[in-house]
C-alpha positions as CSV (number, residue, x, y, z in Angstrom):
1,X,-74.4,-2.8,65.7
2,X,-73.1,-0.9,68.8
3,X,-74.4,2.7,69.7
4,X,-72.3,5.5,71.5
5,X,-73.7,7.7,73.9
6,X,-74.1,10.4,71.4
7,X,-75.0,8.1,68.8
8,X,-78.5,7.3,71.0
9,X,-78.5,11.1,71.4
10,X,-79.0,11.8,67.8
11,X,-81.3,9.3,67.1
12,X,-83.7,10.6,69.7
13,X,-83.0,13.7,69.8
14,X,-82.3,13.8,73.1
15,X,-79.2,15.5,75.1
16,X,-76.0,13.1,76.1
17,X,-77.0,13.7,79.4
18,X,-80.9,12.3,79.3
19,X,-78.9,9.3,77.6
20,X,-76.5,8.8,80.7
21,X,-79.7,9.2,83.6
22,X,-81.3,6.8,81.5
23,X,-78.5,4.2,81.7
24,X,-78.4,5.3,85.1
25,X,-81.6,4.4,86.1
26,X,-81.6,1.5,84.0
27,X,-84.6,2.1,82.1
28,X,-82.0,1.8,79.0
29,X,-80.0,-1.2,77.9
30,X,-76.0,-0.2,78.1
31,X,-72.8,-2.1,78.3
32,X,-69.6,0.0,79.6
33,X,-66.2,-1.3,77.2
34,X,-63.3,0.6,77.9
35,X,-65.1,3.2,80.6
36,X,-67.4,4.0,77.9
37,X,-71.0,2.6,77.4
38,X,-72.3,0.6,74.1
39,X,-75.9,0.1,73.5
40,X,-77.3,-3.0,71.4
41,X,-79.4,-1.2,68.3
42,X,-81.7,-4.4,68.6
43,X,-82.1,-3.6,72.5
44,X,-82.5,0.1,71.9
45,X,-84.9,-0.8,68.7
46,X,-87.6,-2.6,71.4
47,X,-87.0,-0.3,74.1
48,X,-88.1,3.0,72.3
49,X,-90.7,0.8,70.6
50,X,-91.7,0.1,74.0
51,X,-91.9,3.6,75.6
52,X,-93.0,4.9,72.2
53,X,-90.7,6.8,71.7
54,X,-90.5,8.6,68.4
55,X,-87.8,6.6,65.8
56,X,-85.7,9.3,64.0
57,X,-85.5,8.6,59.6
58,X,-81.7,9.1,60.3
59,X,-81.8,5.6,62.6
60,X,-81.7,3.9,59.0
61,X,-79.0,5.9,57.4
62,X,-76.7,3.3,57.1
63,X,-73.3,2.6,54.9
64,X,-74.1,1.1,51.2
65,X,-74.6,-3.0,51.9
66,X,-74.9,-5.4,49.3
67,X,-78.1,-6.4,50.2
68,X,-81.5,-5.4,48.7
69,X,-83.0,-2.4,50.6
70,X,-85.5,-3.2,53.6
71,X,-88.6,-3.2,52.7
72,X,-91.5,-3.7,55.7
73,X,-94.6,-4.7,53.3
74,X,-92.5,-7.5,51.6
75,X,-91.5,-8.9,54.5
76,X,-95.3,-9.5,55.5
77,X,-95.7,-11.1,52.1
78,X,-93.1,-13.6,52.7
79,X,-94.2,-14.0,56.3
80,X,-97.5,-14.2,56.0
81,X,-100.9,-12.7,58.2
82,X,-102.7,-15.4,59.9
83,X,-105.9,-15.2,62.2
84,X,-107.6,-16.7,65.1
85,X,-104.3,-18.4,66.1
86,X,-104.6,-20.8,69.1
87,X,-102.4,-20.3,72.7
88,X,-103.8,-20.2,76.3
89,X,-100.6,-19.0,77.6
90,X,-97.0,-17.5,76.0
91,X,-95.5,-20.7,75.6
92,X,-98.4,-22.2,73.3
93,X,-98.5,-19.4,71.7
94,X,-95.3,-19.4,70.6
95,X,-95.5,-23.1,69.6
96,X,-98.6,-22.4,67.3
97,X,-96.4,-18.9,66.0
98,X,-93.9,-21.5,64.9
99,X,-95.7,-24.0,63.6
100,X,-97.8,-21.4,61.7
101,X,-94.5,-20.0,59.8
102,X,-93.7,-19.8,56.4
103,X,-90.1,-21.6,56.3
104,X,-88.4,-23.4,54.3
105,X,-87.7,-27.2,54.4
106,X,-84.4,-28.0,56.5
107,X,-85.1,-24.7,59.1
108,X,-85.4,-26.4,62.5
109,X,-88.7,-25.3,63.9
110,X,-88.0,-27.2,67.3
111,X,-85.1,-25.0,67.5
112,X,-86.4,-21.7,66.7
113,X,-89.0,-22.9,69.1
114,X,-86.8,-22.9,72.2
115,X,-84.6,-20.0,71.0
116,X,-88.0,-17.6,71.3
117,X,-89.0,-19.5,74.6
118,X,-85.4,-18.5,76.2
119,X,-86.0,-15.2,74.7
120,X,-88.9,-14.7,76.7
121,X,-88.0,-16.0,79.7
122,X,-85.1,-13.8,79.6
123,X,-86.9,-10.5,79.1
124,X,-90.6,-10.3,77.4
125,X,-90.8,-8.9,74.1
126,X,-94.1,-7.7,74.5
127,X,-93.6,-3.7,73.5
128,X,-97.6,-2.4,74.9
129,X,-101.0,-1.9,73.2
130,X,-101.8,-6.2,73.1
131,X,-98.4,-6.5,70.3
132,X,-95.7,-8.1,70.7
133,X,-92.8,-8.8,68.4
134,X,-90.6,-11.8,68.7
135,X,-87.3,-12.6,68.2
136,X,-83.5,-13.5,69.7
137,X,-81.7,-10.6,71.5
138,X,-78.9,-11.6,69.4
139,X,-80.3,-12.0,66.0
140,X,-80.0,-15.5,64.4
141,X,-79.3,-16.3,60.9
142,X,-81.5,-19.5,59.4
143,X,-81.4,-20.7,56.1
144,X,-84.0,-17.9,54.5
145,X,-83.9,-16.1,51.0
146,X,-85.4,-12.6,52.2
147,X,-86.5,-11.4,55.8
148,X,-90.0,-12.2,56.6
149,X,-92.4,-11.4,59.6
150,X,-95.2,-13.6,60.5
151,X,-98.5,-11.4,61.3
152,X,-100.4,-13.6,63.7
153,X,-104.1,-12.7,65.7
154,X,-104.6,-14.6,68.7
155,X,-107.7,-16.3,68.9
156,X,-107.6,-14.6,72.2
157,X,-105.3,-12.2,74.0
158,X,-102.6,-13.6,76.4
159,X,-100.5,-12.4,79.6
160,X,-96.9,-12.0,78.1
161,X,-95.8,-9.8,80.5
162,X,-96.1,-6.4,78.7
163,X,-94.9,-2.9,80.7
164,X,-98.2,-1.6,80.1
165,X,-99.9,-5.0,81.7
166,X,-102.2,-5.4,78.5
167,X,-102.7,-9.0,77.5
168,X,-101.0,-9.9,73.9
169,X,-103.4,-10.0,70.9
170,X,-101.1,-9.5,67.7
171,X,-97.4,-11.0,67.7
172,X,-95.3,-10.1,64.1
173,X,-92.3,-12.5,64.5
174,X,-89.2,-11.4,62.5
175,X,-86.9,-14.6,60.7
176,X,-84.1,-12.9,58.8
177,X,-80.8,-14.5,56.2
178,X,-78.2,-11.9,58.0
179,X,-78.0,-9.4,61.3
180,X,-77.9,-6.4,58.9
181,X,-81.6,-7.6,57.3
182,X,-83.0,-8.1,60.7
183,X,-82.0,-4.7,61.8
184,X,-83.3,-3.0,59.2
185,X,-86.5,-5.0,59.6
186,X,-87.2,-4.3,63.2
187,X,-86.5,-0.5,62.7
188,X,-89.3,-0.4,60.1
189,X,-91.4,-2.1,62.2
190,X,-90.5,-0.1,65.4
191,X,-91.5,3.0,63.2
192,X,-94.8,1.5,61.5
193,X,-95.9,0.6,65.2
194,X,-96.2,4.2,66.0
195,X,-98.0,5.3,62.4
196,X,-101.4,6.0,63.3
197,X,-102.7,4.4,60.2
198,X,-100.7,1.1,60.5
199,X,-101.8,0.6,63.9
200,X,-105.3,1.5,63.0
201,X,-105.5,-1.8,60.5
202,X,-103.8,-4.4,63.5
203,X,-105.9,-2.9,65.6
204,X,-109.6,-4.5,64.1
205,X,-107.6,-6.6,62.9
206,X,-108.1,-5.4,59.4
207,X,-107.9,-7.8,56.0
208,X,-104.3,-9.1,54.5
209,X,-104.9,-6.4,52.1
210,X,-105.3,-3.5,54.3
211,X,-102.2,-4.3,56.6
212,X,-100.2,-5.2,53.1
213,X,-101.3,-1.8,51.9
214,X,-100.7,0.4,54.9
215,X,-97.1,-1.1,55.2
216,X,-96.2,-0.2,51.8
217,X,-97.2,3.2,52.7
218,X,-95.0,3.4,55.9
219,X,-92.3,2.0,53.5
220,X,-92.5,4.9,51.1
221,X,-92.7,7.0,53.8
222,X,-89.8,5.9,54.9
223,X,-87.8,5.6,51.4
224,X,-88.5,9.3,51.1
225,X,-87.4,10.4,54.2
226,X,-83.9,8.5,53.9
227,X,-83.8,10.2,50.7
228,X,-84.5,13.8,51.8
229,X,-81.7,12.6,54.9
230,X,-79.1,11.3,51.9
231,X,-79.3,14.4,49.4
């Protein structure tokens, strides 16, 4: 999904003017089409993420879709939180992520493998604070029921190139059936990074339980703010 100017305004409640010095500067993503600029909603998703930069309830207001609400704590459910995971560097980590992933029978692992190398060699998608969260720039669709992201502790924290410099120590990497899923699924993720409790619980790391738990609760936070947006 492609943002206007304005569009990015809204959501961060920010002028159209702090928009265009950001583009400027190019501390923001932006593509010009037809002497006006487009930002990526994945790209804008990891760069607020990134500068912590508070997500706006409205960034989920979207038209009706046919498919089955987002929902951040079922995700993890399907994907899975895993400990002590093995990787001296960002490319073995990766390899045990992969490996480590709930998917079905037929998904190419190899191939998801080198899609999230590329990824990373192309731009980090370490957001600050030891997480990082990968996943293609341009979302791909495999051969999955439901979104799901895989919750994984390194056994010990790794360089993955992060603005803030902080090794990596939790990585939640996002698998989704379409583009609209995997949107919705990064923004409640974006969002649950900056809850205060959420981050608590990946922070210890805290039990299965405890992270399941505090993402339902950013997920009915979330349900009732869309609400109050939509009435």
């Amino acid at each position: 999904m492609e943002l206007k100017v304005r569009d990015v305004a809204t959501l961060l409640k920010v002028s159209d003017k702090t928009v265009y010095r950001w583009i400027r500067d190019g501390a923001i993503p932006a593509y010009r089409v037809q002497d006006q600029y487009r930002i990526n909603r994945t790209e804008l998703l990891e760069w607020v993420t990134a500068q912590k930069i508070p997500v706006s309830a409205e960034i989920f207001n979207e038209p009706p879709h046919a498919e089955e609400p987002a929902s951040l704590s079922r995700a993890i459910e399907a994907g899975g939180v895993f400990y002590r995971v093995e990787g001296t560097d960002k490319p073995a980590v990766l390899r045990s992520v992969v490996d480590t992933m709930r998917l079905p029978e037929g998904v190419d692992r190899e191939f998801l493998y080198h899609v999230l190398l590329a990824r990373e060699k192309a731009c980090s998608t370490a957001v600050g604070d030891g997480v990082a969260i990968p996943h293609p720039r341009n979302p791909i669709v495999l051969h999955v029921t439901q979104p799901s992201v895989t919750v994984c502790f390194l056994e010990q924290p790794v360089e993955f190139g992060a603005m803030d410099g902080q090794p990596v120590r939790v990585l939640f990497t996002l698998v989704s059936p379409t583009v609209h899923a995997h949107l919705q699924t990064l923004s409640r993720l974006a969002f649950a990074l900056q809850d205060p409790g959420f981050r608590a619980v990946i922070s210890a790391p805290d039990t299965r339980e405890a992270i399941l738990r505090e993402a339902r609760r950013v997920d009915s936070l979330l349900d009732s703010r869309t609400a109050r947006a939509d009435a």
